[in-house]
C-alpha positions as CSV (number, residue, x, y, z in Angstrom):
1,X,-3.6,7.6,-4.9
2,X,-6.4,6.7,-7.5
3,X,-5.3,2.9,-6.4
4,X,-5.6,3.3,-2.8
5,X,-9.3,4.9,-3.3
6,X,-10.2,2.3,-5.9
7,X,-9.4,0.1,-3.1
8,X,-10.7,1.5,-0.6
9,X,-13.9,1.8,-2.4
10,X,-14.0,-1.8,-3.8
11,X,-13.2,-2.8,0.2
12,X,-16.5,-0.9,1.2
13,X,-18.9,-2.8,-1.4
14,X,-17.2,-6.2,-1.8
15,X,-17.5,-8.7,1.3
16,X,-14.5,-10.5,0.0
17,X,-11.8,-7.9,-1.1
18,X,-8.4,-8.1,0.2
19,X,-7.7,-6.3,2.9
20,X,-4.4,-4.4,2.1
21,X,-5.8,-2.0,4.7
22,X,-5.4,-3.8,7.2
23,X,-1.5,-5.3,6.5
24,X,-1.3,-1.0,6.6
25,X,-2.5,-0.9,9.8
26,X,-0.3,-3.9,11.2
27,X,2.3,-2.4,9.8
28,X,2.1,0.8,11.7
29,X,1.2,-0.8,14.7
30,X,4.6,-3.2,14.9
31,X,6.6,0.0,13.7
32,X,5.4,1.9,16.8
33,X,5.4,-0.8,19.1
34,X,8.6,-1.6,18.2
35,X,9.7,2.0,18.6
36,X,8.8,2.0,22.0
37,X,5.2,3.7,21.3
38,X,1.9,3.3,22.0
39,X,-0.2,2.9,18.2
40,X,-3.7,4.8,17.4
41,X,-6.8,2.4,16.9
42,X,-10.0,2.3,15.6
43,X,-10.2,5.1,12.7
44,X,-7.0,7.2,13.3
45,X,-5.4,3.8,12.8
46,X,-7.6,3.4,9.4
47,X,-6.6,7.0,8.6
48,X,-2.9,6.6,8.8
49,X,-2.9,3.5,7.2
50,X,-4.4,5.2,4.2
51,X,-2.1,8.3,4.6
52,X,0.8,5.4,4.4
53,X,-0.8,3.6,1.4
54,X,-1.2,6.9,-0.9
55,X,2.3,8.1,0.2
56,X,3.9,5.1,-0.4
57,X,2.4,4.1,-3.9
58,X,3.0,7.6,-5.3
59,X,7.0,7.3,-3.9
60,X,7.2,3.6,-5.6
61,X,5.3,4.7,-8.9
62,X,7.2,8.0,-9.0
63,X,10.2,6.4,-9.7
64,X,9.0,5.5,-13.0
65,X,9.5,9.0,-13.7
66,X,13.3,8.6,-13.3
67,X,15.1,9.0,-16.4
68,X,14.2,9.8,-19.6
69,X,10.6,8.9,-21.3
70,X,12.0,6.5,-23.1
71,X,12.7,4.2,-20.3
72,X,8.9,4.7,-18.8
73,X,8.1,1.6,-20.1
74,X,10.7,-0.3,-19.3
75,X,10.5,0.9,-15.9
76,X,7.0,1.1,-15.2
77,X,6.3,-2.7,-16.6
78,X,8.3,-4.6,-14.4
79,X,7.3,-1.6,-11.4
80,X,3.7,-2.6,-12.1
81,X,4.4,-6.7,-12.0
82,X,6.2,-6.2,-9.0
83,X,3.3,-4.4,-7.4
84,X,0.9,-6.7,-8.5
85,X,2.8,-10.1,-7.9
86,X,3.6,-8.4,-4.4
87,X,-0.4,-7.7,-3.6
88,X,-1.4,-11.4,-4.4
89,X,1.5,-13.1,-3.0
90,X,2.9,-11.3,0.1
91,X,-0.5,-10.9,2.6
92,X,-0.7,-14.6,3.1
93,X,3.2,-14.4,4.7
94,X,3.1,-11.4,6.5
95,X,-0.1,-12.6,7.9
């Protein structure tokens, strides 16, 4: 969650910050379409995207709680690469 309002934040005051927001909102748009519904726009659109983005990061970094605390590292390292390498790399090829 602290991710998704750092984001969101850093979005609001930064002309040129990635737009993961918006990959959210495609997202939920080509899930619903392709379910046969019409999508929200405008801000309920925003608003689920968000809703998406906080319950999805704390699912994926919750599984670095898995186990015992020994392991935390071990998971949470390459958990945190993956995230990372998947923020710069994947927007450009999901469009």
């Amino acid at each position: 969650m602290v991710l998704t309002v750092i984001h969101e934040a850093v979005r609001r005051t930064v002309p040129d910050a990635p737009r993961m927001d918006v990959l959210g909102e495609r997202a939920i748009s080509a899930g619903l379409r392709g379910c046969g519904a019409e999508p929200p726009t405008g801000p309920r659109l925003h608003h689920l995207a968000l809703a998406g983005e906080i319950a999805s990061n704390a699912a994926y970094y919750a599984l670095i709680g898995l186990g015992d605390s020994d392991g935390a590292v071990t998971r949470g390292g390459p958990l945190g690469l993956a995230a990372g390498l998947g923020a710069v790399l994947l927007p450009g090829p999901l469009g």
